[in-house]
C-alpha positions in Angstrom: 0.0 0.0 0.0 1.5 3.5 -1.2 -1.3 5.7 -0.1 0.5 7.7 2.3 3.1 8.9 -1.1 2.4 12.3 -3.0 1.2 12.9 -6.3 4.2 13.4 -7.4 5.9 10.4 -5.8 3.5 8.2 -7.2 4.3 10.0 -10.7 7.9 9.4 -10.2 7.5 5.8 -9.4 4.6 4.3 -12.0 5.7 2.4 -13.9 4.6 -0.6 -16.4 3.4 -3.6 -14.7 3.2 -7.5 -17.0 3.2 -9.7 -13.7 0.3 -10.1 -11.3 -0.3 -11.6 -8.3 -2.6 -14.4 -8.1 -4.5 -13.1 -5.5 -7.8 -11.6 -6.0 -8.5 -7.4 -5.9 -9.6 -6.8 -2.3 -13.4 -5.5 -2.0 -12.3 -2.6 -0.6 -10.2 -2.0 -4.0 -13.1 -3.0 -6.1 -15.3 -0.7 -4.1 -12.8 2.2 -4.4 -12.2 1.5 -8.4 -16.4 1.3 -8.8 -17.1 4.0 -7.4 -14.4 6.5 -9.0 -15.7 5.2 -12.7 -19.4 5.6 -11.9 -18.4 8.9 -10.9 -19.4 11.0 -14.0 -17.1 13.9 -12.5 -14.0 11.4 -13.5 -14.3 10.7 -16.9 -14.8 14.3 -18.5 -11.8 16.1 -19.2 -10.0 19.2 -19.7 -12.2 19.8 -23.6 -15.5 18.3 -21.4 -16.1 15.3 -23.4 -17.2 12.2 -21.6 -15.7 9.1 -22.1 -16.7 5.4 -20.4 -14.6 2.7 -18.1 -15.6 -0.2 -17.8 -14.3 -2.7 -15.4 -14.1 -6.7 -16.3 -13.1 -9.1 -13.8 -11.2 -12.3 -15.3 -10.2 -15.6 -14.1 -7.3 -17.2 -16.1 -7.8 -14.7 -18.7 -11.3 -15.2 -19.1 -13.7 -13.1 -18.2 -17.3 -13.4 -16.1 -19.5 -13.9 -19.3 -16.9 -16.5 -20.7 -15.5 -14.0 -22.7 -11.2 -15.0 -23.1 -9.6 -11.4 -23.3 -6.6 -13.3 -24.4 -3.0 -10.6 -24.7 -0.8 -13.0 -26.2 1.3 -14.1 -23.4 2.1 -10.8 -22.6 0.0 -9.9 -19.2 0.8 -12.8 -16.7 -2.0 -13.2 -13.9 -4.4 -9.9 -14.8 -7.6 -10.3 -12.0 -9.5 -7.8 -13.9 -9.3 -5.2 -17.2 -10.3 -1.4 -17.0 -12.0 -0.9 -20.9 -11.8 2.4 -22.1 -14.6 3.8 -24.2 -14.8 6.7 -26.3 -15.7 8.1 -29.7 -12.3 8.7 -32.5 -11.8 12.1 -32.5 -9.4 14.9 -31.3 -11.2 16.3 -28.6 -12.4 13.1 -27.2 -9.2 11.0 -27.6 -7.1 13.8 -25.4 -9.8 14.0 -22.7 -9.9 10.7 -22.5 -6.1 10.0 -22.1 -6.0 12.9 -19.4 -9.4 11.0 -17.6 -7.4 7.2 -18.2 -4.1 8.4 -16.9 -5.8 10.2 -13.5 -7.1 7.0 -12.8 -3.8 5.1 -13.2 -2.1 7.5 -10.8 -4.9 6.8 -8.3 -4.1 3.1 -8.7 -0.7 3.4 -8.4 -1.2 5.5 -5.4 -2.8 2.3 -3.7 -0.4 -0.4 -4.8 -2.2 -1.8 -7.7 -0.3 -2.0 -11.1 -1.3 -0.6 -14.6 0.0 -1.1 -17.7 -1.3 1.0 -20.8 -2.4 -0.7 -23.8 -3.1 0.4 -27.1 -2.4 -1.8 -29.8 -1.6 -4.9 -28.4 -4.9 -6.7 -27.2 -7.8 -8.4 -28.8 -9.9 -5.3 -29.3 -12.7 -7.9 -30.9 -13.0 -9.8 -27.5 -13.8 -6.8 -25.6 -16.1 -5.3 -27.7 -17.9 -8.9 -27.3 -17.7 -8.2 -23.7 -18.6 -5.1 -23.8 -21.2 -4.0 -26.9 -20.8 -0.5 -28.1 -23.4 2.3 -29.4 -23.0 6.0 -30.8 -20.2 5.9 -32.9 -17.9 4.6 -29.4 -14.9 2.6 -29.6 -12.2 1.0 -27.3 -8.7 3.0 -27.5 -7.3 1.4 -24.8 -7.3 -1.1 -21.7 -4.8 -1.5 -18.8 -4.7 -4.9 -16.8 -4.9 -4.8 -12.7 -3.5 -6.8 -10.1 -0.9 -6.4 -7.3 2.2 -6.3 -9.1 4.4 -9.4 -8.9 7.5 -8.4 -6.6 10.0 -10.1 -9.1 10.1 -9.2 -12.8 9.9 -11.8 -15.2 12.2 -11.7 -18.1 10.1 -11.1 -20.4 8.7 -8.1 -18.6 12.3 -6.7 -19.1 13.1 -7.3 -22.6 10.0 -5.7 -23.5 11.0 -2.0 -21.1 14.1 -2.9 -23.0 12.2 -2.8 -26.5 10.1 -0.2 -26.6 13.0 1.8 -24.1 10.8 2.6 -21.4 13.3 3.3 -18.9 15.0 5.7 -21.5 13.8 9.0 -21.7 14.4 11.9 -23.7 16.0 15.1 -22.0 14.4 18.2 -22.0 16.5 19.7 -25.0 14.7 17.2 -27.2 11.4 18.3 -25.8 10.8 21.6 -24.2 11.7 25.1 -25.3 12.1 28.3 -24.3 9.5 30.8 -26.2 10.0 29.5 -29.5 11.6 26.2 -31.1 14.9 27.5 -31.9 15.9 27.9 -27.8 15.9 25.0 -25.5 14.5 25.2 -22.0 16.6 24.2 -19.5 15.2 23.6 -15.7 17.2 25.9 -14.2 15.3 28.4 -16.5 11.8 26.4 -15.6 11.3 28.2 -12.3 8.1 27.2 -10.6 6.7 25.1 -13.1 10.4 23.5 -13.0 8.4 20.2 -11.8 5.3 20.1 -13.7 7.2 19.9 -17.1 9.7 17.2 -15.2 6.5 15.0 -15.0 5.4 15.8 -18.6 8.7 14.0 -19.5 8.5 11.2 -17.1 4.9 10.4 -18.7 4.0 6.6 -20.1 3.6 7.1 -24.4 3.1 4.7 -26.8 6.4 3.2 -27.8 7.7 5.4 -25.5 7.8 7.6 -28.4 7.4 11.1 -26.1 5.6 13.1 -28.7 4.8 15.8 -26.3 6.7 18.9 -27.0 6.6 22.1 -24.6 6.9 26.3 -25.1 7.1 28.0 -22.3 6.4 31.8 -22.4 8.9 34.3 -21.0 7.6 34.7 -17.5 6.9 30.9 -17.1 2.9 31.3 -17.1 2.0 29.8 -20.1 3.1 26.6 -21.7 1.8 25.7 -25.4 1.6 21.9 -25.8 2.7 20.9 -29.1 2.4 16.9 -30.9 5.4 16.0 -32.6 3.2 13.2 -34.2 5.3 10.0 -35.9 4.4 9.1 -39.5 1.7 6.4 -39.9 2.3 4.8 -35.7 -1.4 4.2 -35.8 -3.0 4.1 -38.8 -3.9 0.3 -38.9 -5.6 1.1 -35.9 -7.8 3.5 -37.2 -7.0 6.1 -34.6 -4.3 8.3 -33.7 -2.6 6.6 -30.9 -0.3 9.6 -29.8 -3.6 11.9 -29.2 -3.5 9.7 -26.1 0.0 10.0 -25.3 -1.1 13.7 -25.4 -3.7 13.6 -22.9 -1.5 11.7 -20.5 1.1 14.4 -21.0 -1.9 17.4 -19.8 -2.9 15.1 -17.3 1.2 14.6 -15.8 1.2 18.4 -15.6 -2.1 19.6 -14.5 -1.6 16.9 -11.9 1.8 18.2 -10.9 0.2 22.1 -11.1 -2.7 21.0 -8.4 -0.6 19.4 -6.0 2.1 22.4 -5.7 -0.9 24.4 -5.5 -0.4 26.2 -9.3 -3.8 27.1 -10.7 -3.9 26.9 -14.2 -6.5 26.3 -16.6 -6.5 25.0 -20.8 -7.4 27.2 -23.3 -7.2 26.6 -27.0 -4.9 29.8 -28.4 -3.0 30.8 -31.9 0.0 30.2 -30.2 1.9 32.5 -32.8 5.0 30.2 -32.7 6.9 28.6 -35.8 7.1 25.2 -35.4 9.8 23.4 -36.6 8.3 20.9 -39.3 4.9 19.9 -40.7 4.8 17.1 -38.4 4.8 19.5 -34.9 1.3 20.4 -34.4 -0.3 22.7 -31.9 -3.0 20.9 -29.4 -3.5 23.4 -26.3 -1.9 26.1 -24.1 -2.1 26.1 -20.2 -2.3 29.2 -18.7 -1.3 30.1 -15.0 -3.9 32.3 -12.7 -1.9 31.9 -9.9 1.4 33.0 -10.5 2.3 37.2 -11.7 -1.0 38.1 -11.3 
């Protein structure tokens, strides 16, 4: 149990988890999980669209209507699924990465491990589980359980794969005013931590597409996509919108607990960016700080 850490500790700490326990979710963790998705509050984020999250309890990978949510060897011992549900577009996917993420960060918080999935389930078993309407689809799952205290091997070669213990350093992604000038932290000030978390963020592949201007007296931050050439397409969404919304979620999050108000607007930023592929998404805007 972790729920005495911070925010930010828990942040820090997350981490993918492939091996469960065998032991079952404890009542008072199903009770806690139950009533945080049927808690319409939770799933609308920072653009106010509404997504869904379901939760599917599994024996042996096999779920309580029968249903096998099979993940190719990958997830060893799950005891249940959270199902995202959403509709495939901009808006939507970002609030719903933001929404998904919160919720992993609670989970972490209380000792039960996550791990983000995209592209690499059976998104046809699920929707048998779980029958959609209005134009809804499934971007995403995570299994839970209590992690496994000792790795397995394949659990490392695959942080090894998709190098998520390797991130990028904030040269590569943040900037100061414009593209052309890093940021550096010791130029970050007071939001010095928020962006830290930004970077320390789960993405798909690891790819970090997130990229960060700040403005000159550090109270506005324009989020930027640096999106990679076809990553998605054969799933018929854009996978790094996601990424994207867990990146808002890492520094809003961060924001709250140092007690930062902020809130998202959608600006003309007014900045070059540096190829066709860097996209502007959304700008936080401090009403705390130099007011």
């Amino acid at each position: 149990m972790m729920t005495d850490s911070t925010l930010l500790d828990v942040m820090r700490m997350r981490k993918s988890i492939r091996s469960f326990q065998k032991q079952p979710l404890s009542s008072k963790h199903i009770d806690l999980i139950s009533q945080y998705i049927n808690n319409e509050e939770n799933l609308i984020g920072p653009f106010g669209e509404k997504g869904k999250i379901e939760l599917v309890s599994v024996t042996n990978n096999v779920s309580d209507k029968g249903i096998k949510l099979g993940t190719y060897g990958m997830i060893k011992n799950p005891q249940a699924y959270l199902v995202g549900i959403t509709e495939n577009n901009k808006q939507s996917l970002l609030d719903f990465g933001y929404v998904f993420q919160k919720l992993i960060l609670l989970l972490t918080q209380h000792g039960i491990g996550t791990c983000w999935m995209g592209g690499t389930f059976n998104r046809n078993s699920f929707e048998k589980e779980i029958p959609l309407i209005d134009k809804k689809f499934i971007p995403c799952i995570t299994p839970i359980g209590y992690p496994h205290e000792k790795q397995r091997v394949l659990d490392k070669a695959l942080r090894f794969a998709v190098k998520a213990d390797n991130k990028k350093p904030w040269d590569q992604l943040f900037f100061d005013e414009n593209f052309e000038t890093s940021l550096t932290d010791a130029k970050a000030e007071i939001i010095k931590i928020p962006i830290e978390m930004v970077r320390l963020g789960p993405s798909a592949s690891n790819k970090q597409p997130w990229r960060l201007v700040i403005n000159a007296n550090k109270t506005i931050c324009h989020f930027f996509i640096e999106q990679t050439p076809n990553y998605s397409t054969k799933l018929g969404y854009d996978m790094q919108l996601l990424d994207m919304g867990i990146a808002m979620c890492q520094f809003d999050s961060a924001c709250r607990e140092l007690g930062i108000d902020g809130q998202w607007k959608v600006v003309d930023p007014e900045i070059d960016t540096p190829n066709e592929l860097t996209k502007y998404i959304v700008s936080w805007k401090s009403t705390s700080l130099f007011s």
